[in-house]
N, C-alpha and C positions, 0 to 999 in steps of 0.2 A: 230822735226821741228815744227814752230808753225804754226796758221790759216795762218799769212801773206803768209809766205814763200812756203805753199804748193798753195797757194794763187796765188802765182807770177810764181811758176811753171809752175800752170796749165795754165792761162790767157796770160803769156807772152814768157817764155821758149819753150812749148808746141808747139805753132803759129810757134814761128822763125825757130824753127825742123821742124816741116812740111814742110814752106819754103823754106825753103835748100834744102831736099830730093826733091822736086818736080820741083825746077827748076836743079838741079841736074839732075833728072829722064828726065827732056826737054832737057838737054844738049845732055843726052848719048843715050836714043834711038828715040827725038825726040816730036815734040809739037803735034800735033793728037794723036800719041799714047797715051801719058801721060794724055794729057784732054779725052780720050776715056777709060783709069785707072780710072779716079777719077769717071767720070758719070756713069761708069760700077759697080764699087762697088757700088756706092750709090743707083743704081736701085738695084744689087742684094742683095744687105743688105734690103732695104726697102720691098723685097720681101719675103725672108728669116726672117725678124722680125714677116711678118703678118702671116707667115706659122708656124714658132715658138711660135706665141702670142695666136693663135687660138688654139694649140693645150694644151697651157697653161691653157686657158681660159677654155677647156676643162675638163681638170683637176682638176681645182678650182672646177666648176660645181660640178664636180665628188664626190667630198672629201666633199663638203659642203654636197649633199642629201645623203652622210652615213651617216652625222652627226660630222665631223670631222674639226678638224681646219686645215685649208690650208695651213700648213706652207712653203711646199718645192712650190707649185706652184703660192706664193706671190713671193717668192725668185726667182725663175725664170722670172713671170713678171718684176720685176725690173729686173733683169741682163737683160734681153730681151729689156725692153725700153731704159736703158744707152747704149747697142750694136747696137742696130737699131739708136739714137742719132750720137755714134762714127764713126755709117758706113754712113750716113749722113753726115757727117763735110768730107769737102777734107783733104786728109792727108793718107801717107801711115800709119803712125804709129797708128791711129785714126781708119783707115782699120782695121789692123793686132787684136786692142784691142777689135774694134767691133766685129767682127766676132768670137773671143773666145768667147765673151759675148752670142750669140747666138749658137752655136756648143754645142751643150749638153753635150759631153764628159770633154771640156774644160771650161763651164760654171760651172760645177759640183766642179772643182777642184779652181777653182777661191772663187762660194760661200764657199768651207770649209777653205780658208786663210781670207775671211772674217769673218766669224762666229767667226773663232778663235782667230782676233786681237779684236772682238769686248767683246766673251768671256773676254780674257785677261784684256781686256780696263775697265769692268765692275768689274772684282777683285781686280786688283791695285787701281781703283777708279778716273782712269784718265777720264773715263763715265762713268755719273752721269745721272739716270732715275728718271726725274722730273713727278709727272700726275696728270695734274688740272682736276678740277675737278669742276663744277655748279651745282648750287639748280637746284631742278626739279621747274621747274615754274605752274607746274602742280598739 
């Protein structure tokens, strides 16, 4: 599939699913409950990210004064910020995706299907690593 298409997925397909499910979810148990789903997640995602994010950060900290490159605890800062983002957006499905992003166990298995299509992507040559590069002005 190309840029557009995952393009149109996200921005427009995405939306009108959420849509659905949540006036869906208002029909069958209800308009409080459902607006009290959506601001419930969003708080405990946004809490949940800063409890995950700090102990990230933590991490980083960590692995940098051995002297080491941080690479699982970048990986998690990003997974951490896209799932604290998706648990922020109303939406059940936006829910369900944030919150694997953040759960360590299911954050863990998500980064190694990334790793791996990006592996891939870098072999076949379908991603391509460009690095500019400036004079030192100095």
């Amino acid at each position: 599939m190309n840029v557009f298409g995952r393009l149109l997925i996200f921005f427009v397909v995405v939306p009108v699913v959420e849509l659905l499910l949540l006036i869906r979810m208002g029909q069958v148990v209800g308009l409080w409950p459902t607006l009290l789903l959506v601001l419930g997640t969003g708080a405990a995602g946004a809490a949940l990210a800063r409890r995950e994010g700090t102990r990230t950060f933590l991490a980083f900290q960590r692995e940098m004064a051995e002297g080491r490159v941080p690479g699982r605890p970048i990986m998690d800062g990003i997974s951490i910020l896209v799932g604290g983002a998706f648990l922020l957006t109303p939406g059940v499905l936006t829910d369900l995706v944030g919150l694997s992003l953040l759960l360590p166990v299911t954050r863990r298995a998500i980064q190694r299907a990334v790793i791996g299509r990006i592996e891939a992507g870098l072999r076949s040559g379908s991603i391509n690593m460009v690095v500019m590069r400036t004079r030192n002005p100095f």
